[in-house]
Gaussian input, Z-matrix of N, CA and C with variables (Angstrom, degrees):
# hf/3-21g

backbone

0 1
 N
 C     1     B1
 C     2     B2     1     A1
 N     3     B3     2     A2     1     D1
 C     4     B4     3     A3     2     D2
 C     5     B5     4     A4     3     D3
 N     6     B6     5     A5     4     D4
 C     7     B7     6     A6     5     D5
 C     8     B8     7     A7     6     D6
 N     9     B9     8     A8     7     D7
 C    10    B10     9     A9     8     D8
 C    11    B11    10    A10     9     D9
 N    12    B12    11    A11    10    D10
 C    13    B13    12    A12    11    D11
 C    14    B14    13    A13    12    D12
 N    15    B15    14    A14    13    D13
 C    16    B16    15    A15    14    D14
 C    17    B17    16    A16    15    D15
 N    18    B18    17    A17    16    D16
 C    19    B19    18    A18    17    D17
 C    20    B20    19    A19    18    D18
 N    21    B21    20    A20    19    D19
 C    22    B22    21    A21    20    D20
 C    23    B23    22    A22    21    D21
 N    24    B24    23    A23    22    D22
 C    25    B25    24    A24    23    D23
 C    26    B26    25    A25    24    D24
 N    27    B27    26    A26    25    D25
 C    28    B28    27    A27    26    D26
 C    29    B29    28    A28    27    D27
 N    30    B30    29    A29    28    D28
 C    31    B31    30    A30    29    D29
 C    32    B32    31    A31    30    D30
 N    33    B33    32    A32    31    D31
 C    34    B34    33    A33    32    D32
 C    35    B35    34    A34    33    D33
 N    36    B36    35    A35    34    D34
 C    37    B37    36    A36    35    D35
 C    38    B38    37    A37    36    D36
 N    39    B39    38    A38    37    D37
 C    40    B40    39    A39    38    D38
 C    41    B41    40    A40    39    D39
 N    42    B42    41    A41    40    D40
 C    43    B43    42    A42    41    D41
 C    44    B44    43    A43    42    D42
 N    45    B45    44    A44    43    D43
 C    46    B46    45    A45    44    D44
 C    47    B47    46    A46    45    D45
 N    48    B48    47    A47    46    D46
 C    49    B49    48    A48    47    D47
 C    50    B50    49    A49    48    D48
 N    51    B51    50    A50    49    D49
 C    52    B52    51    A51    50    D50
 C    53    B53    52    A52    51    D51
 N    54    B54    53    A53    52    D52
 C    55    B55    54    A54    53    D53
 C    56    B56    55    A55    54    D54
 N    57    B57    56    A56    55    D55
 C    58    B58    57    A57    56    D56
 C    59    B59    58    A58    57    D57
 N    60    B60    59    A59    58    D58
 C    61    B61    60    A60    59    D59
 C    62    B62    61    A61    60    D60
 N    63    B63    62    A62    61    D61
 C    64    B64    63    A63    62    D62
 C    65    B65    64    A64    63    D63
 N    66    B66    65    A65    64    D64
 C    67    B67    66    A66    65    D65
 C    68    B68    67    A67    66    D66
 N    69    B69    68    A68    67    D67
 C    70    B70    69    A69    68    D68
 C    71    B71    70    A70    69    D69
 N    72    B72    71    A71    70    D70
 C    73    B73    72    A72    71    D71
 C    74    B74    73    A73    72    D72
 N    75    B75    74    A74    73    D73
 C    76    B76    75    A75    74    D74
 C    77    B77    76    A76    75    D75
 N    78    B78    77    A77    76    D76
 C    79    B79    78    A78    77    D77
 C    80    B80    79    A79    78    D78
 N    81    B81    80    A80    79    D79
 C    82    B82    81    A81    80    D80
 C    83    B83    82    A82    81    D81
 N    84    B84    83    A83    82    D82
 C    85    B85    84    A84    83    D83
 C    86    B86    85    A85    84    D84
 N    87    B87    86    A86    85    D85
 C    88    B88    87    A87    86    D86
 C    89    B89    88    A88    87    D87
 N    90    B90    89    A89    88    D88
 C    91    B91    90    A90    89    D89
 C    92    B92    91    A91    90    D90
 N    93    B93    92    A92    91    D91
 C    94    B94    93    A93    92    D92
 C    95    B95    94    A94    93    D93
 N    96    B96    95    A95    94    D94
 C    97    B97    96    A96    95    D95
 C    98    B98    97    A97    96    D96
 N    99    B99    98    A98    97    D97
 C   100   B100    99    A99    98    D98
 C   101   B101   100   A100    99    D99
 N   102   B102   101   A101   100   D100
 C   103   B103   102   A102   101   D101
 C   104   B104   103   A103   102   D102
 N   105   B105   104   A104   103   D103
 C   106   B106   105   A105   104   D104
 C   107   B107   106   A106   105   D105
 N   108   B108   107   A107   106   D106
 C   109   B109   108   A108   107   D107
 C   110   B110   109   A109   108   D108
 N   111   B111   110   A110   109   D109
 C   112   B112   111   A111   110   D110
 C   113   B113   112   A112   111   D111
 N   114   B114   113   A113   112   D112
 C   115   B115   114   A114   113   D113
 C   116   B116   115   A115   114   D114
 N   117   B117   116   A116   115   D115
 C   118   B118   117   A117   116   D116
 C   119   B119   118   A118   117   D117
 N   120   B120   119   A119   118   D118
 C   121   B121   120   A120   119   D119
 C   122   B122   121   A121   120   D120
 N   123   B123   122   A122   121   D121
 C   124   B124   123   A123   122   D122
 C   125   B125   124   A124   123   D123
 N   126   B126   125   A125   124   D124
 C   127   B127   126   A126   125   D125
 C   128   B128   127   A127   126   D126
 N   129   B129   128   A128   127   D127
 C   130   B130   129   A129   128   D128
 C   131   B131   130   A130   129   D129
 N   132   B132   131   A131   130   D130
 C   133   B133   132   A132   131   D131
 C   134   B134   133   A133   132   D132
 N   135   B135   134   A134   133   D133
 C   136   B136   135   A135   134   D134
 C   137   B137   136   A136   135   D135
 N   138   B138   137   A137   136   D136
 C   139   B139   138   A138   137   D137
 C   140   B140   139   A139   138   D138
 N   141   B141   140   A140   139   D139
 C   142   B142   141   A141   140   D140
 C   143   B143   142   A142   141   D141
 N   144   B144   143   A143   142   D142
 C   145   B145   144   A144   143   D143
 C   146   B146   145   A145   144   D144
 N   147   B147   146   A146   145   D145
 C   148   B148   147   A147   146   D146
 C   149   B149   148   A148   147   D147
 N   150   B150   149   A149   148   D148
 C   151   B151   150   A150   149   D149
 C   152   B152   151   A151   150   D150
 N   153   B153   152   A152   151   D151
 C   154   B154   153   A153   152   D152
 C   155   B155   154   A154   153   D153
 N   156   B156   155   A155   154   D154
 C   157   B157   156   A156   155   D155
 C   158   B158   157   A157   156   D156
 N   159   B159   158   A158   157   D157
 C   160   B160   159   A159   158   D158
 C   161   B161   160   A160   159   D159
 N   162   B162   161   A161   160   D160
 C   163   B163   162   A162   161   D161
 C   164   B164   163   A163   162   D162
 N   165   B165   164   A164   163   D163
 C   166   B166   165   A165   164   D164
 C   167   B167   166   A166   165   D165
 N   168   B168   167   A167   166   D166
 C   169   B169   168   A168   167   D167
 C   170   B170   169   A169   168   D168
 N   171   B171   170   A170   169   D169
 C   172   B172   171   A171   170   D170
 C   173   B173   172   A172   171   D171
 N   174   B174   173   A173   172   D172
 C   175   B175   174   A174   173   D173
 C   176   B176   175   A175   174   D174
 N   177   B177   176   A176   175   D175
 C   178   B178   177   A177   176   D176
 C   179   B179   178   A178   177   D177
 N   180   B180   179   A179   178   D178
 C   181   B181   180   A180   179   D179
 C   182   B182   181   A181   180   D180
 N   183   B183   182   A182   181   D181
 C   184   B184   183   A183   182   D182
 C   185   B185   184   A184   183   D183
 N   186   B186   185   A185   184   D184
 C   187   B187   186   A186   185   D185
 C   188   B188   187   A187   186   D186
 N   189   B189   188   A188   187   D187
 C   190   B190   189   A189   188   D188
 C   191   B191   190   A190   189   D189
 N   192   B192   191   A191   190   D190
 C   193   B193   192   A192   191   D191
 C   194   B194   193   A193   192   D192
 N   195   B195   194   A194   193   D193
 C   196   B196   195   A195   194   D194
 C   197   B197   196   A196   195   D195
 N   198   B198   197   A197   196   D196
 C   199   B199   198   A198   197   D197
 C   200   B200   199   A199   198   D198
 N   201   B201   200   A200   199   D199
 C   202   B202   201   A201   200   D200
 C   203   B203   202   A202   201   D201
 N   204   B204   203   A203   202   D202
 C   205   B205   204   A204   203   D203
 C   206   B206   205   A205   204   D204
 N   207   B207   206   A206   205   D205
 C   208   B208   207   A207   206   D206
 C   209   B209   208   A208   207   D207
 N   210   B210   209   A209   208   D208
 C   211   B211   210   A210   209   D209
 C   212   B212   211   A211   210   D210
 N   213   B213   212   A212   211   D211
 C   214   B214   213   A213   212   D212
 C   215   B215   214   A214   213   D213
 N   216   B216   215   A215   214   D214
 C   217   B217   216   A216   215   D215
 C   218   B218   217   A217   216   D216
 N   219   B219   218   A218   217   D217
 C   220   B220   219   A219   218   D218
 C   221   B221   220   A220   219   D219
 N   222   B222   221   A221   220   D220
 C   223   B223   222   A222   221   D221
 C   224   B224   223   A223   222   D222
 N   225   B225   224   A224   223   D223
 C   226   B226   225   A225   224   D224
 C   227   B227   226   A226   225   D225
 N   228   B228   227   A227   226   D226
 C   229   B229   228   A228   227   D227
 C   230   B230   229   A229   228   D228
 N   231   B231   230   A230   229   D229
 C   232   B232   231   A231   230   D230
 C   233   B233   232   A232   231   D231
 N   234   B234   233   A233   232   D232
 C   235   B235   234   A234   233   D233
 C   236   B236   235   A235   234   D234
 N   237   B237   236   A236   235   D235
 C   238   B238   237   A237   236   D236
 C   239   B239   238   A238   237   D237
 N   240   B240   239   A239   238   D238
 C   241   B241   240   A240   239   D239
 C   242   B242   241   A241   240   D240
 N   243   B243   242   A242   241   D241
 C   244   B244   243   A243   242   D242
 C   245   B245   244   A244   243   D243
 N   246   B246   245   A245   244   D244
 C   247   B247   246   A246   245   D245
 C   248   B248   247   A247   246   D246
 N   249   B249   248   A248   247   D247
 C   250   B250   249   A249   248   D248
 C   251   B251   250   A250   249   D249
 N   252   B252   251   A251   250   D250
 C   253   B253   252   A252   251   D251
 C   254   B254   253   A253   252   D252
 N   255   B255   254   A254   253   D253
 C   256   B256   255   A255   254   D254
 C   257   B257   256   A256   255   D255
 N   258   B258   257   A257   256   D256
 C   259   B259   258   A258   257   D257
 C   260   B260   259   A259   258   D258
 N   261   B261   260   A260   259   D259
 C   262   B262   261   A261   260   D260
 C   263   B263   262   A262   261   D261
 N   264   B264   263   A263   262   D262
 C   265   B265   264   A264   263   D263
 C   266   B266   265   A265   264   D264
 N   267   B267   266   A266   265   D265
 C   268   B268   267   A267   266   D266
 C   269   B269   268   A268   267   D267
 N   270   B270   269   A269   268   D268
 C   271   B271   270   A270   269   D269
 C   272   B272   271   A271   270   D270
 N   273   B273   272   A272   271   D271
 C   274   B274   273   A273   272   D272
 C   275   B275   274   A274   273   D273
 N   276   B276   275   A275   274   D274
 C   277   B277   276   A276   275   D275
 C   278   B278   277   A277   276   D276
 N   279   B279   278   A278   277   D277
 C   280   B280   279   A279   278   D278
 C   281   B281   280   A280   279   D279
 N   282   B282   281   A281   280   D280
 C   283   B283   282   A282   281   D281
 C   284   B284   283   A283   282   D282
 N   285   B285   284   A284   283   D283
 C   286   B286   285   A285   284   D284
 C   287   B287   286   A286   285   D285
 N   288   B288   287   A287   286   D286
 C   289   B289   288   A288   287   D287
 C   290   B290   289   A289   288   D288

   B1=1.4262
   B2=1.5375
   B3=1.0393
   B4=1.8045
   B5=1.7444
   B6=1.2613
   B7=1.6418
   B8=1.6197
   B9=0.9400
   B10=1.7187
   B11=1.7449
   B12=1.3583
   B13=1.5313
   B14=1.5867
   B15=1.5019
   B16=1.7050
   B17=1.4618
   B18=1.0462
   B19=1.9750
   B20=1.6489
   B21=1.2113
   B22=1.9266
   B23=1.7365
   B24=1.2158
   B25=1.2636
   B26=1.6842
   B27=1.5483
   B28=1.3965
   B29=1.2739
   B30=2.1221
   B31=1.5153
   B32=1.5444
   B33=1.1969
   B34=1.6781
   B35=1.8564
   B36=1.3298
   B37=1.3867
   B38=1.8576
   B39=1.2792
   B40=1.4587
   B41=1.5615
   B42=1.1592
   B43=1.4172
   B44=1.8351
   B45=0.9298
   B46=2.2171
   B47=1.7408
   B48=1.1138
   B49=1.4585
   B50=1.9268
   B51=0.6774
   B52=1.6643
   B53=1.7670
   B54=1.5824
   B55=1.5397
   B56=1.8486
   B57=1.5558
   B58=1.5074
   B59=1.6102
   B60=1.5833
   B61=1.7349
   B62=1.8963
   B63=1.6290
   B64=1.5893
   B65=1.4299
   B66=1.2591
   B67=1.5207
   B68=1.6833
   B69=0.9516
   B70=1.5819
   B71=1.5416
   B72=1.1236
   B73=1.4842
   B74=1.6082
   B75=1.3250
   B76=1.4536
   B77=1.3875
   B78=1.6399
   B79=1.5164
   B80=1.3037
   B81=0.8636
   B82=1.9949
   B83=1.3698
   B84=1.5870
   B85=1.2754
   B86=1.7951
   B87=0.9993
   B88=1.8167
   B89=1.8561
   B90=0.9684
   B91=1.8424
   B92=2.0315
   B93=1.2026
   B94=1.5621
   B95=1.5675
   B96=1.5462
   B97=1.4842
   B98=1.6611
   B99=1.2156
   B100=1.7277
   B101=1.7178
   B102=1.4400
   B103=1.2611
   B104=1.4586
   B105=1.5199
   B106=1.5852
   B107=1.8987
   B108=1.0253
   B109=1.8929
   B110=1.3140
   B111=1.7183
   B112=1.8314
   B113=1.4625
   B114=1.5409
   B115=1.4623
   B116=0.9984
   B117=1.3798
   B118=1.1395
   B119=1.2122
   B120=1.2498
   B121=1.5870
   B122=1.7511
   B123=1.4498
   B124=1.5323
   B125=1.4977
   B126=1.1288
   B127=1.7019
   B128=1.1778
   B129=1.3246
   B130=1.8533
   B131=1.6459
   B132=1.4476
   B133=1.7988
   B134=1.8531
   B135=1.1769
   B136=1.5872
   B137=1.9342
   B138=1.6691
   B139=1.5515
   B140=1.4229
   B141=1.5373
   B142=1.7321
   B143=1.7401
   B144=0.9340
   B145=1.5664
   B146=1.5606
   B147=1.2371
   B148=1.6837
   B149=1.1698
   B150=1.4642
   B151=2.1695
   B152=1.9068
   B153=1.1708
   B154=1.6872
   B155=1.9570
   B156=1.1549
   B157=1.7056
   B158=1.3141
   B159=1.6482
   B160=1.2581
   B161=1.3437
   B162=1.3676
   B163=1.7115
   B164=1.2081
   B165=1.0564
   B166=1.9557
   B167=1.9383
   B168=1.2427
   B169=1.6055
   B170=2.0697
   B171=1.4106
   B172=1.4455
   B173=1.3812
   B174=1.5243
   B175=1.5982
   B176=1.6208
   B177=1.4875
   B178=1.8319
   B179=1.7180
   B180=1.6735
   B181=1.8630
   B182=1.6277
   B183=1.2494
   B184=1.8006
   B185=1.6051
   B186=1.5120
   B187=1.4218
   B188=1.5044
   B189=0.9617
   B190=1.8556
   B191=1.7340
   B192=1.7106
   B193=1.8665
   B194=1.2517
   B195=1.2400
   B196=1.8802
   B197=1.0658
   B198=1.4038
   B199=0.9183
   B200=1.4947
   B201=1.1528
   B202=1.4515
   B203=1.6282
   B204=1.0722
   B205=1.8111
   B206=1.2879
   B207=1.2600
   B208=1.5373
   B209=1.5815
   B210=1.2785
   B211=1.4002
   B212=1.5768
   B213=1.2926
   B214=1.6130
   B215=1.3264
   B216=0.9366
   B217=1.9609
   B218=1.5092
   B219=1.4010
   B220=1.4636
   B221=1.9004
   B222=0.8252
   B223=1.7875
   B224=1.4478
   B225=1.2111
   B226=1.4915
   B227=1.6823
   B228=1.2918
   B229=1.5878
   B230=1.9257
   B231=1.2391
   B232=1.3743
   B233=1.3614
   B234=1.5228
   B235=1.4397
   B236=1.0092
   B237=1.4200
   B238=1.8036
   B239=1.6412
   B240=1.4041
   B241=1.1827
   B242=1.5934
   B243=1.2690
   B244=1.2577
   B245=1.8777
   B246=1.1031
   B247=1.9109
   B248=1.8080
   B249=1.7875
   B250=1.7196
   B251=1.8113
   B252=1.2508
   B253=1.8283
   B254=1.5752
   B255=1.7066
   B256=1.7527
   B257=1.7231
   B258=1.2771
   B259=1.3081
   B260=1.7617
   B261=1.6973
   B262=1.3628
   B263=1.7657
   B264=1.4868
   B265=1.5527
   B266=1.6521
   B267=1.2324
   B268=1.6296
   B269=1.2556
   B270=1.5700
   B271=1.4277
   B272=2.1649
   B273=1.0043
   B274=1.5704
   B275=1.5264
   B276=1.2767
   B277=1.3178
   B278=1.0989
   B279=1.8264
   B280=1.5216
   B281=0.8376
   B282=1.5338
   B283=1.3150
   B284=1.7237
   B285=1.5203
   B286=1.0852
   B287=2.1138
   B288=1.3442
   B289=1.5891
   B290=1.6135
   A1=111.93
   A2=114.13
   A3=133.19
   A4=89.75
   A5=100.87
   A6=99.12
   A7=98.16
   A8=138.35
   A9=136.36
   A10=114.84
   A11=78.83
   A12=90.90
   A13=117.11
   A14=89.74
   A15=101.48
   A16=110.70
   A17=112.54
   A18=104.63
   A19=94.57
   A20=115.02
   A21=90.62
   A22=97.29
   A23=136.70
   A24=123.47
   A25=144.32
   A26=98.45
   A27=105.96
   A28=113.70
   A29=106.89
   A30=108.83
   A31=98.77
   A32=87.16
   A33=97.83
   A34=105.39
   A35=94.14
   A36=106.36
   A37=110.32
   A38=100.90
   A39=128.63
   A40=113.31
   A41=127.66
   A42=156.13
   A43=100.00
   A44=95.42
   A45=96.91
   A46=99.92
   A47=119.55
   A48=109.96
   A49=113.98
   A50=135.04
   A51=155.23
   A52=116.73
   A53=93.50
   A54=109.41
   A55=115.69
   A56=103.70
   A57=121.31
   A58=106.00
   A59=97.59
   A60=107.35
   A61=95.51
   A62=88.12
   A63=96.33
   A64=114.48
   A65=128.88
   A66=132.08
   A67=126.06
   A68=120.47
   A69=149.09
   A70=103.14
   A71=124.80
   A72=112.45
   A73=147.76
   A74=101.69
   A75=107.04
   A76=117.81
   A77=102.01
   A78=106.67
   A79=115.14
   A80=110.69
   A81=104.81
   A82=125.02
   A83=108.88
   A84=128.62
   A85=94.71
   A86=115.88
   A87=122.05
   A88=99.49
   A89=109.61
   A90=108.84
   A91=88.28
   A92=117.87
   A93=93.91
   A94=128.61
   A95=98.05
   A96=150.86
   A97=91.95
   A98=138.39
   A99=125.06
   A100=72.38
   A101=132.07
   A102=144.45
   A103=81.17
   A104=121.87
   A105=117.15
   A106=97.72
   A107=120.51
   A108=106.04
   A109=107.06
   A110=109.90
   A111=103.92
   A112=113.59
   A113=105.24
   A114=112.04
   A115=120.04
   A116=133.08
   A117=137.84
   A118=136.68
   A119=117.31
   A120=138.75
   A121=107.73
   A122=98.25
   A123=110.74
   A124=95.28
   A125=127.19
   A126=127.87
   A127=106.18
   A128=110.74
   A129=131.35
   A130=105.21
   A131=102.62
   A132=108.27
   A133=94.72
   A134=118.53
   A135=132.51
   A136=96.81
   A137=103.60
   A138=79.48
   A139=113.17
   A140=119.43
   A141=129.86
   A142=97.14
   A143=99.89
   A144=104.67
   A145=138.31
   A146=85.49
   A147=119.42
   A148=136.19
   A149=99.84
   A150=86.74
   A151=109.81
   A152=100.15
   A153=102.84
   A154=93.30
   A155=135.80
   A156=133.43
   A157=106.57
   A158=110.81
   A159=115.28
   A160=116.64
   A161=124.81
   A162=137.36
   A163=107.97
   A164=123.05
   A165=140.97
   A166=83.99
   A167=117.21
   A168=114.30
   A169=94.15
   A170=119.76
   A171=141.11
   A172=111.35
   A173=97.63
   A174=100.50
   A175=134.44
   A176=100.55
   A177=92.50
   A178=97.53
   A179=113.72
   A180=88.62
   A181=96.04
   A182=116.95
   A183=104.62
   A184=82.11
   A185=137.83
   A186=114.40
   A187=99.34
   A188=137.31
   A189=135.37
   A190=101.38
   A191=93.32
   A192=79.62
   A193=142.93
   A194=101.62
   A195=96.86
   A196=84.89
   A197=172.56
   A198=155.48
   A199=107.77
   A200=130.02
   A201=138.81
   A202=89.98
   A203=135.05
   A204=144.35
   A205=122.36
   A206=113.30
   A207=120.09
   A208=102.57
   A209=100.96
   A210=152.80
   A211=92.92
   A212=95.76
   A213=96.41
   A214=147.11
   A215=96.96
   A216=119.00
   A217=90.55
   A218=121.38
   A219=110.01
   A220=110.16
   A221=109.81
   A222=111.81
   A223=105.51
   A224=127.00
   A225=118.20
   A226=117.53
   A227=117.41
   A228=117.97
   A229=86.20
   A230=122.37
   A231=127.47
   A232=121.48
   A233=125.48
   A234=105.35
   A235=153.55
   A236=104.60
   A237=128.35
   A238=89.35
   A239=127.36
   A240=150.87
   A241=102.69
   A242=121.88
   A243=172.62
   A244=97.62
   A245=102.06
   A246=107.18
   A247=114.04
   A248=91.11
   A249=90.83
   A250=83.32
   A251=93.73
   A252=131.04
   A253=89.92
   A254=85.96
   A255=93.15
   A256=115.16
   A257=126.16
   A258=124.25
   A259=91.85
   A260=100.86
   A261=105.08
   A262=128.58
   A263=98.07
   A264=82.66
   A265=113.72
   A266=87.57
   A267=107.73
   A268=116.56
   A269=118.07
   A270=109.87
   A271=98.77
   A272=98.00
   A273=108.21
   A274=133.35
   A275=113.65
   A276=120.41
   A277=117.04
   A278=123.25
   A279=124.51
   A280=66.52
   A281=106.64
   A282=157.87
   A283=102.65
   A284=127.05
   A285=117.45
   A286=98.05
   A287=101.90
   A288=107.45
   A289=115.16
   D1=-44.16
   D2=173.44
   D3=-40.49
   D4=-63.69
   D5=-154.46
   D6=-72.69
   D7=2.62
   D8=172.48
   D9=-84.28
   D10=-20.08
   D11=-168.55
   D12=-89.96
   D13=-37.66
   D14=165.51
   D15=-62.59
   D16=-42.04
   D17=-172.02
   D18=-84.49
   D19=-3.04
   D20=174.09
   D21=-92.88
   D22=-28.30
   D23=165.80
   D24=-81.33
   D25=8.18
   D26=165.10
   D27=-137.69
   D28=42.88
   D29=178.00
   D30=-72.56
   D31=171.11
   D32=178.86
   D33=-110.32
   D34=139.36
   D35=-159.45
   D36=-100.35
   D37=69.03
   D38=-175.47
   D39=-43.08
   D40=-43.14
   D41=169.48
   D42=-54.22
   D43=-54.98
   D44=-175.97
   D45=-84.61
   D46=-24.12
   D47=174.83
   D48=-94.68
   D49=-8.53
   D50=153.99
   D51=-65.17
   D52=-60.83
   D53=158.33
   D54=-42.43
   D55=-59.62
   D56=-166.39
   D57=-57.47
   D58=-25.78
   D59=-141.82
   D60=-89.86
   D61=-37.45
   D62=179.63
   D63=-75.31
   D64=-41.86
   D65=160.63
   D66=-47.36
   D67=-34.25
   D68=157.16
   D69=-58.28
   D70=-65.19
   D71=156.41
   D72=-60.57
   D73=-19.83
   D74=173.48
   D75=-88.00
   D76=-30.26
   D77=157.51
   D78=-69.20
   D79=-34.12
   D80=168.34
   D81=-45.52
   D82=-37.42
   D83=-155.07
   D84=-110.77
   D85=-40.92
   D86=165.37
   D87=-46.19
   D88=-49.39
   D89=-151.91
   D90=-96.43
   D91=-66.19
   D92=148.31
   D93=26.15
   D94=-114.11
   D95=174.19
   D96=-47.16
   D97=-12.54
   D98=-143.53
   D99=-128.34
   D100=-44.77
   D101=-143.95
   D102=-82.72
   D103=-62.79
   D104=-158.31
   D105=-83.86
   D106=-18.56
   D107=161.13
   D108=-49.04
   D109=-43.20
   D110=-158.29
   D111=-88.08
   D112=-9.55
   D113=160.88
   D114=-67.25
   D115=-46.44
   D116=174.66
   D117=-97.82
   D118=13.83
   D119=143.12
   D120=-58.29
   D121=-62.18
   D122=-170.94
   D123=-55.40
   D124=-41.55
   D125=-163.00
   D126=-65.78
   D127=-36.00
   D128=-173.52
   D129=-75.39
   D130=-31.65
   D131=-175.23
   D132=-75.70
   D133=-42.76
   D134=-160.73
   D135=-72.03
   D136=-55.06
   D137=-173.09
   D138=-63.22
   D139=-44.21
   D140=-164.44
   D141=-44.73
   D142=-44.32
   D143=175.76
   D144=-45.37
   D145=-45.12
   D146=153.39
   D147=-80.46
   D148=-42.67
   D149=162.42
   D150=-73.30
   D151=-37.94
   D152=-170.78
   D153=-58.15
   D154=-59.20
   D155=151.97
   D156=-1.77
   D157=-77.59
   D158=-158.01
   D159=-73.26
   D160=-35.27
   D161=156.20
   D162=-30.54
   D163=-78.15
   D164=-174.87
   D165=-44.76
   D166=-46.57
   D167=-146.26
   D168=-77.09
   D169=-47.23
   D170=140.34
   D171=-6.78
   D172=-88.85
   D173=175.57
   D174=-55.54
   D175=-20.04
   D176=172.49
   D177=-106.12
   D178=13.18
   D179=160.14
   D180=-88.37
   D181=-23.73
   D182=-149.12
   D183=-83.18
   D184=-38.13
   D185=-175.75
   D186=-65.06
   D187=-66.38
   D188=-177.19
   D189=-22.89
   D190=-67.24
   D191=168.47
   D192=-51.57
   D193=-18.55
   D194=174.91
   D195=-99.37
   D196=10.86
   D197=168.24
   D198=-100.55
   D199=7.18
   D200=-166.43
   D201=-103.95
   D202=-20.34
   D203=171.23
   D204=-72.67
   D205=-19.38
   D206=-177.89
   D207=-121.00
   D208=142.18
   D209=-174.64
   D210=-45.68
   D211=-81.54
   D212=174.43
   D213=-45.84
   D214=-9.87
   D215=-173.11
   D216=-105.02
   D217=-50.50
   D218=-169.82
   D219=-75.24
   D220=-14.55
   D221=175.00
   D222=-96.36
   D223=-25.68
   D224=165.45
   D225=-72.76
   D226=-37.17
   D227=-162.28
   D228=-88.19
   D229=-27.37
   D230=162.20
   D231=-60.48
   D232=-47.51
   D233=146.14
   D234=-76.44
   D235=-6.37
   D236=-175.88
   D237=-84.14
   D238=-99.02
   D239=173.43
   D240=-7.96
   D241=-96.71
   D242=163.83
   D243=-19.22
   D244=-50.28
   D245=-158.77
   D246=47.14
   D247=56.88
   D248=-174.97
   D249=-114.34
   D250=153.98
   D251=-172.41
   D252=-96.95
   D253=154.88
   D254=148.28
   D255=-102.24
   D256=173.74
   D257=-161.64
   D258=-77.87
   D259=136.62
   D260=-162.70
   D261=108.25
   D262=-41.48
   D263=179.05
   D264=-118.57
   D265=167.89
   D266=179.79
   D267=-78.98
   D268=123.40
   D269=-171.24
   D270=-85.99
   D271=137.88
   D272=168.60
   D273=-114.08
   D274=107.92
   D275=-167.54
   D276=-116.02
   D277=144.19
   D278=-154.23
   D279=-104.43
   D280=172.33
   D281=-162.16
   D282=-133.95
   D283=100.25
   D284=-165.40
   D285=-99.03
   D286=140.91
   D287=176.95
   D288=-70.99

């Protein structure tokens, strides 16, 4: 009887280690899953960043393009750019120190 009694107090408690084993995994799989959201949040912060870039970058070709139609835009970026005169004048250029 002694010896029945000894193996009921150092059973092993199969039920709390199964329990332990499955909780240990879902937290595995919780922090996981939590790790690749925050990857791809950041990825989501990185492209928006980049299309909103390229928009702004969009909008000052299409104004340049309409501005490529008028007269005035093309004789200014022609003297700026270009260092072209109209017939008659002297082009003048500094001399920077």
């Amino acid at each position: 009887m002694r010896h029945a009694k000894r193996r009921r107090g150092i059973r092993f408690d199969w039920f709390a280690v199964v329990l332990c084993a499955i909780c240990i995994y879902f937290a595995y799989v919780v922090f996981n899953q939590q790790f690749s959201l925050n990857e791809l949040n950041r990825d989501l912060t990185q492209v928006e960043e980049r299309l909103a870039a390229a928009q702004q970058e969009n909008a000052a070709l299409k104004a340049e393009k309409d501005n490529l139609s008028e007269a005035e835009y093309i004789e200014k970026t022609a003297r700026e750019e270009l260092g072209m005169t109209k017939e008659g004048e002297l082009p003048y250029i500094v001399k920077r120190p």
